[in-house]
N, C-alpha and C positions, 0 to 999 in steps of 0.2 A: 707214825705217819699221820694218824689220825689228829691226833693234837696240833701237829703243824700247821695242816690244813686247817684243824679249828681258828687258831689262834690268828690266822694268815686270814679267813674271812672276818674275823673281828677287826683285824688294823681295816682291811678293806671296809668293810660296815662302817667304822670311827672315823676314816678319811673320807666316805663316800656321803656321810649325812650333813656334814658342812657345806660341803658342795654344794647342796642338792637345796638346803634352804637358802644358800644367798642366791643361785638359783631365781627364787622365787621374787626376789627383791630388783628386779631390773631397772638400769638406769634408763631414765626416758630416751636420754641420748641414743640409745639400741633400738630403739624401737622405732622399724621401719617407718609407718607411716606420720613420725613427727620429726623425722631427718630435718623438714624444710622449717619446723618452727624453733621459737628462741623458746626451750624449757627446764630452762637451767633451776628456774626454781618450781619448779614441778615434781609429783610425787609417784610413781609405775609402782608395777608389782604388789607385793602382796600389804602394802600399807594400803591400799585403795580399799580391802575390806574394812576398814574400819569408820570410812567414809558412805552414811547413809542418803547414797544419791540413786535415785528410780531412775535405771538405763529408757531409752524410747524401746518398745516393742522391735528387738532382731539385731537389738546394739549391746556393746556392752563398755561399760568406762575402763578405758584405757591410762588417763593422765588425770592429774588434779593438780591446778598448780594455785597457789595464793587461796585455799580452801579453810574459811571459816564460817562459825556454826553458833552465835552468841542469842542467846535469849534476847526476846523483844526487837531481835535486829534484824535476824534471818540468815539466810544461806548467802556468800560472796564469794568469789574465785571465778575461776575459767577451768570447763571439764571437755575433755575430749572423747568421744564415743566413737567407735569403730563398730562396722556391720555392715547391715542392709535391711534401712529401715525404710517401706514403702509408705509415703507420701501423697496425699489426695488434696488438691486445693486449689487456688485460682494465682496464678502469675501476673503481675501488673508492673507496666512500664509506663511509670510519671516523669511528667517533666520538672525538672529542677536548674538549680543554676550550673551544674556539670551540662555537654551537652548532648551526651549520653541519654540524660535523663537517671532517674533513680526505680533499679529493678526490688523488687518484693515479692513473696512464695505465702500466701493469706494460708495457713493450713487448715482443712473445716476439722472442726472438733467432732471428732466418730473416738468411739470407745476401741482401747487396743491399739490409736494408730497416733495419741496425743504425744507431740514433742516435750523435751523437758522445761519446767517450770511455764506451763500452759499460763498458769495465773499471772505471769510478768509479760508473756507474748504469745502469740501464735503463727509468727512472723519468721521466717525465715529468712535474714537477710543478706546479701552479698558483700565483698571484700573486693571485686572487681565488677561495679557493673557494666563498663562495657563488655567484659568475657560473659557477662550473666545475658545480654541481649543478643549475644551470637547465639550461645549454649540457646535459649528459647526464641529462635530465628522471631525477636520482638520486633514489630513494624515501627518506625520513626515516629516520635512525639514534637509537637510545634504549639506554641504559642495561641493556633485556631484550634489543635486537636491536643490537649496537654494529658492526656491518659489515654492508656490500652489496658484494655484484659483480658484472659483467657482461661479457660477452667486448662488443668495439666495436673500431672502424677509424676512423681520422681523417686526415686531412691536414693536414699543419703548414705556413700559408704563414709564418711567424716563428718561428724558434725562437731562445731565446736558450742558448747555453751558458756555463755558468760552472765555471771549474776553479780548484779551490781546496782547500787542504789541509785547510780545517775542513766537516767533512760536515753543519755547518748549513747552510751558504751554498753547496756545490757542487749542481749539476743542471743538469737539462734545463728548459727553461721556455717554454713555445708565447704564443709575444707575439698571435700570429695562425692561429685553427685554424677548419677545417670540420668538424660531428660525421657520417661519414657512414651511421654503425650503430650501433646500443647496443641489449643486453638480449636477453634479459630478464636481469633483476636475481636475484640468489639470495644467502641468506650465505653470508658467506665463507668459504671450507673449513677456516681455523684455528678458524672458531664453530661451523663442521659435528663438527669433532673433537672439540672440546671438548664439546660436547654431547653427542656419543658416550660420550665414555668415562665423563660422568656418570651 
């Protein structure tokens, strides 16, 4: 009986360790919180250890899609981090040719709280800024008042990063945020100056 049993947890053991590591290899398409993006050529699961990218403090990478690593060139791709990484910095609503205006998250550089690839940005930028002006009830920008700011703190449960050599398409981008402060609003001190010295 006893052999049985043995022999009966070994198939078990031999059928239950293939499982268990592909398992570990998830298709991004399963993974909840990237339902809504296109990441078809993206990388999940346990191939992301071999990707040496520093999560933000309270996040952790979740995707890597288009991720290369070439001498003299640098790091390029789009990485997705999941968590709850708290956020200290100043929101600003500039006028642009949207008329919205164009929203911005200035992060200050404090130890423990830097976003990824601090040296390309500190910037956190929007994907919708009119939802980004509701989210930081932003006051109206006009042509006599073309900038607002406000010191705020947020929490990024999404962030996406993207590294790339053309600085239209690199940043920081909050796929998923809570606002947990804002304001008050004032302009902003390049329209404080400029007013000045008129």
């Amino acid at each position: 009986m006893r052999t049985v049993l043995t022999r009966l947890f070994h198939c078990v053991v031999a059928i239950a360790v293939p499982v268990c590591a592909s398992a570990a290899d998830v298709s991004c398409d399963r993974v909840p919180e990237l339902q809504q993006f296109d990441v078809a050529a993206c990388e999940c699961g346990s191939g992301l250890s071999k990707i040496p990218i520093v999560a933000p403090k309270g996040m952790k990478l979740i995707a890597a899609c288009g991720y290369k690593n070439e001498e003299f060139i640098g790091v390029e791709g789009g990485f997705y981090f999941k968590g709850a990484a708290l956020v200290t910095g100043r929101v600003k609503h500039a006028n642009n040719s949207s008329p919205e205006g164009a929203m911005q998250f200035e992060a200050k550089d404090t130890t423990g709280d830097e976003i990824p690839f601090k040296d390309a940005t500190l910037s956190l930028k929007f994907d919708n800024d009119s939802g980004a002006v509701q989210r930081f009830a932003a006051p109206a920008v006009s042509a006599e008042l073309p900038c607002m700011s406000a010191d705020a703190r947020i929490k990024v449960n999404l962030l996406y990063v993207k590294a790339s050599f053309d600085e239209n398409e690199e940043g920081n981008f909050p796929k998923d945020f809570d606002v947990y402060k804002v304001g008050p609003y004032e302009p902003c001190k390049e329209q404080q100056q400029g007013a000045a010295e008129d």
